[in-house]
N, C-alpha and C positions, 0 to 999 in steps of 0.2 A: 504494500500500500504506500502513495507517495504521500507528498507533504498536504496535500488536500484532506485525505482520508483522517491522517492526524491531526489537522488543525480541527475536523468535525467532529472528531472524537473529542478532543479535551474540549472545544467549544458546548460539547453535548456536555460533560458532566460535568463542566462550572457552572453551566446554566442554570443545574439541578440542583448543586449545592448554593448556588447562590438564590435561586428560587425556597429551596428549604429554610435556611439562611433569614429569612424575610420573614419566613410561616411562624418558625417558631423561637426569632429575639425581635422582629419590629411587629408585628400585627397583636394586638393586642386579645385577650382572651375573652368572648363574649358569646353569651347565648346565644341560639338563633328566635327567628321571628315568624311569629306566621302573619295573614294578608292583614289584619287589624294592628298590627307593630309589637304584639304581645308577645313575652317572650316564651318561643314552645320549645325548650329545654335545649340541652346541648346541640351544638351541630357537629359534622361530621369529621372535621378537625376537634373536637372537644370528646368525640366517642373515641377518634385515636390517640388523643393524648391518656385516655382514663385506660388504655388497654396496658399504656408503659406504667401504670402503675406498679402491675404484679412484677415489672423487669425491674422496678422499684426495690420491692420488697425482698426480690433476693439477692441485693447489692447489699456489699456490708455497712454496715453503721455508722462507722466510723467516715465513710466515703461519702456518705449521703449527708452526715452531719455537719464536713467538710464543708457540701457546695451548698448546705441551707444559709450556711454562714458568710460563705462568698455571695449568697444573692441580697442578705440581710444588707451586708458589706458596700454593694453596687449601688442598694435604692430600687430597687425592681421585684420587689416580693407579690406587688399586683401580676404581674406579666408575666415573668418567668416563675416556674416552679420545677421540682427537680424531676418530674417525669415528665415532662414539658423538654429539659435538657438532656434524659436518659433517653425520651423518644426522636430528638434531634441526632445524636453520639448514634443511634441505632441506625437510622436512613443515611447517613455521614459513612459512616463504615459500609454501610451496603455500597452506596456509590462507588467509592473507594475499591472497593471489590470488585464490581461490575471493569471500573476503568482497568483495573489489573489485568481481569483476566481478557478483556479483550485485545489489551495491549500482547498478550503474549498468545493469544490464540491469530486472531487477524492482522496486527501489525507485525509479532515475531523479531523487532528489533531491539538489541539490548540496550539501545540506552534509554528508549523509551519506557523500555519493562523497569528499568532502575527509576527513570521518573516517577513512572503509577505505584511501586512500592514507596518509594518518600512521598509522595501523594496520601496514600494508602496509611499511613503513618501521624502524617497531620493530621490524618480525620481522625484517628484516634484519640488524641488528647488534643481535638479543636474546641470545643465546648467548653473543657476547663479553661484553657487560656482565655478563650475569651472571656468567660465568667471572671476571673480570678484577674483577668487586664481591668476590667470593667472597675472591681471592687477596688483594686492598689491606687486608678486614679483617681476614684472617688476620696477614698480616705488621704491622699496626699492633698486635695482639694480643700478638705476641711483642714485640715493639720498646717496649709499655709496661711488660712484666714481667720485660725482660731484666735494668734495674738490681736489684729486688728480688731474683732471681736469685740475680745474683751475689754478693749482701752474703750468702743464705743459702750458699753456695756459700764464698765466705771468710771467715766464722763455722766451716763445719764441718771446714777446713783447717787453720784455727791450732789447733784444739781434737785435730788429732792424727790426722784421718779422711784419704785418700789423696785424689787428685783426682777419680778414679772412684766412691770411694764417697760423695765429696760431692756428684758430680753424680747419683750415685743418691738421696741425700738429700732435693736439692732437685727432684729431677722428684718423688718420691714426697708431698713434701709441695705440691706443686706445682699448679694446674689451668692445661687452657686448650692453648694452642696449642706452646707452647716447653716446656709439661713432655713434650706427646707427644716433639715431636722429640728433646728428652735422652733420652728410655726409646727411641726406634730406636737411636739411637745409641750406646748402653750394647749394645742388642739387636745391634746391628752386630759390636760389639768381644768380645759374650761368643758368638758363633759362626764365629768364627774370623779376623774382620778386624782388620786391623791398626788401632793406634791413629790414626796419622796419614790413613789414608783412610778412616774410620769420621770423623774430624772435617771431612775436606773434602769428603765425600756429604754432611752436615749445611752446609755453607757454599754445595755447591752448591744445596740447596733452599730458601735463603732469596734475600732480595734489601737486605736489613736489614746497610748500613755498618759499624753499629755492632758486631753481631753478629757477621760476618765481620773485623769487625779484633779480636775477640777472639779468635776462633777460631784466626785468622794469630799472634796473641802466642803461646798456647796450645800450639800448633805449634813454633812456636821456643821457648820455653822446654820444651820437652819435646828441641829435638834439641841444643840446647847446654845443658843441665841448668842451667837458671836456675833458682831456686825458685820454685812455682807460687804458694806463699801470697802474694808480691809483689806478683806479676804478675796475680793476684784483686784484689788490696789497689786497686791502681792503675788496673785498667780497671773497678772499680765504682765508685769514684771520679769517674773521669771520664765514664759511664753517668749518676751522679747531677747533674751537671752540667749534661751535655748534656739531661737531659730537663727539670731546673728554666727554660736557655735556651728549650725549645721549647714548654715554658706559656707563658715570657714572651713569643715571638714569632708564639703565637696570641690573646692578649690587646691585643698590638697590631693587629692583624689586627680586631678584633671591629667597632671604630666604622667603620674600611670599611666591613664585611660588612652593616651595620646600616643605611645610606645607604640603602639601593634601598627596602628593606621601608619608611621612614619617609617618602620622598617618594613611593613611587607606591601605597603601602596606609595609611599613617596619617594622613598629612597631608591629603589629598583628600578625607577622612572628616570630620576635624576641622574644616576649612574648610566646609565643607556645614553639620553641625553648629551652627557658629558663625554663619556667612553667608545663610543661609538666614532666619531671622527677619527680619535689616534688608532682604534684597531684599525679602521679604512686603509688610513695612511701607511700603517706597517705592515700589512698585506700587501699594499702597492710595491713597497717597497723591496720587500724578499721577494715579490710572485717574478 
């Protein structure tokens, strides 16, 4: 088969997976409807997702607890669920499959069959990268705007505003990932939950230190009536701190990082570049 046959093959099963792809991380999860708009129970996407449940059930625990955590993690616990992602991992690998084995039955060429196996591979642990990419940006998201936060946060504390309505303050003036989670958690406390697990539902959907040892201050100065303006004062304080250290300790980090790209992409170039006229010249010269 020439290069036609294979560009329609891989064109066929990106299309698939990128069609899957759409079904089951951007289309959102909803009933269907019958002709009056009401809703008459699952649709046909929603019967195959309940089938991966039982694929569910016999994954380990530990596995499943993993990516409940990673979707806790992302903000998508409406949309994504883990049989949602076990039935995505299951059509991903089939595909995967199919491209392999046509690669090695109808096209017969080795480096393609090497491709559809690294193909074959990626579908394997696509779902978690993407999950687990999802959730790392989200919480580095929160964890850069946590310090600004909280200066707006005790700004509008000493100025006379309660701790609630400064956390309303600053989600409202807020974007991004951490003001969502202030406004749940406002949304928590103004339908009827209590302050103190309205803060620890917010502590358990991060995974951010620094966040959660605020939280934990937060907590305690709320059950032994410390002043909260302080207790702002002092963990944006050390918020500002900690993140001036963690430029400086990706600053060091950089002439590492810069190592591989300069010896096995610049320098091999530059050498060529340069080295290449005088070997010319002293081949001229002996030939």
């Amino acid at each position: 088969m020439g290069l036609a046959g294979i560009a329609a093959i891989s064109a066929v099963t990106l299309g698939i997976g990128g069609i899957v792809f759409l079904i089951f991380f951007a289309i959102p999860v909803t009933p269907g409807q019958d002709a009056q708009g009401a809703p008459s129970g699952p649709n046909a996407l929603g019967r195959a997702r309940s089938l991966a449940r039982g694929v569910v059930g016999s994954a380990p625990r530990g596995y499943v607890a993993w990516l409940e955590k990673q979707i806790i993690y992302a903000g998508r616990t409406g949309s994504w669920t883990v049989g949602r992602l076990f039935l995505s991992k299951v059509i991903l690998i089939a595909i995967g499959g199919i491209g392999l084995l046509l690669s090695i039955v109808v096209i017969g060429n080795p480096f393609v069959t090497f491709l559809s196996v690294v193909f074959l591979l990626l579908t394997v642990v696509a779902t978690e990268v993407i999950v687990h990419g999802r959730a790392d940006d989200r919480q580095k998201a929160m964890q850069l705007a946590l310090p600004d936060t909280l200066d707006q946060m005790t700004i509008a504390v000493e100025a006379g505003l309660g701790f609630d309505a400064a956390m309303s303050k600053a989600a409202a003036n807020g974007v991004g990932p951490l003001a969502e989670e202030l406004v749940r958690t406002l949304q928590d406390m103004s339908i009827g939950r209590s302050r103190r697990d309205a803060y620890q539902a917010l502590e358990a959907r991060t995974n951010i230190d620094d966040l959660r040892r605020f939280i934990r201050a937060v907590i305690q100065a709320d059950s032994y009536g410390i002043p909260i303006a302080e207790v702002l004062r002092v963990q944006a304080g050390e918020m500002r701190i900690k993140r001036r250290q963690r430029a400086e300790a990706q600053a060091l980090k950089v002439p590492i990082k810069i190592v591989f790209p300069l010896v096995f992409c610049i320098l091999p170039v530059l050498f060529i570049v340069l080295l290449t006229p005088a070997v010319l010249s002293i081949i001229a010269a002996f030939s």
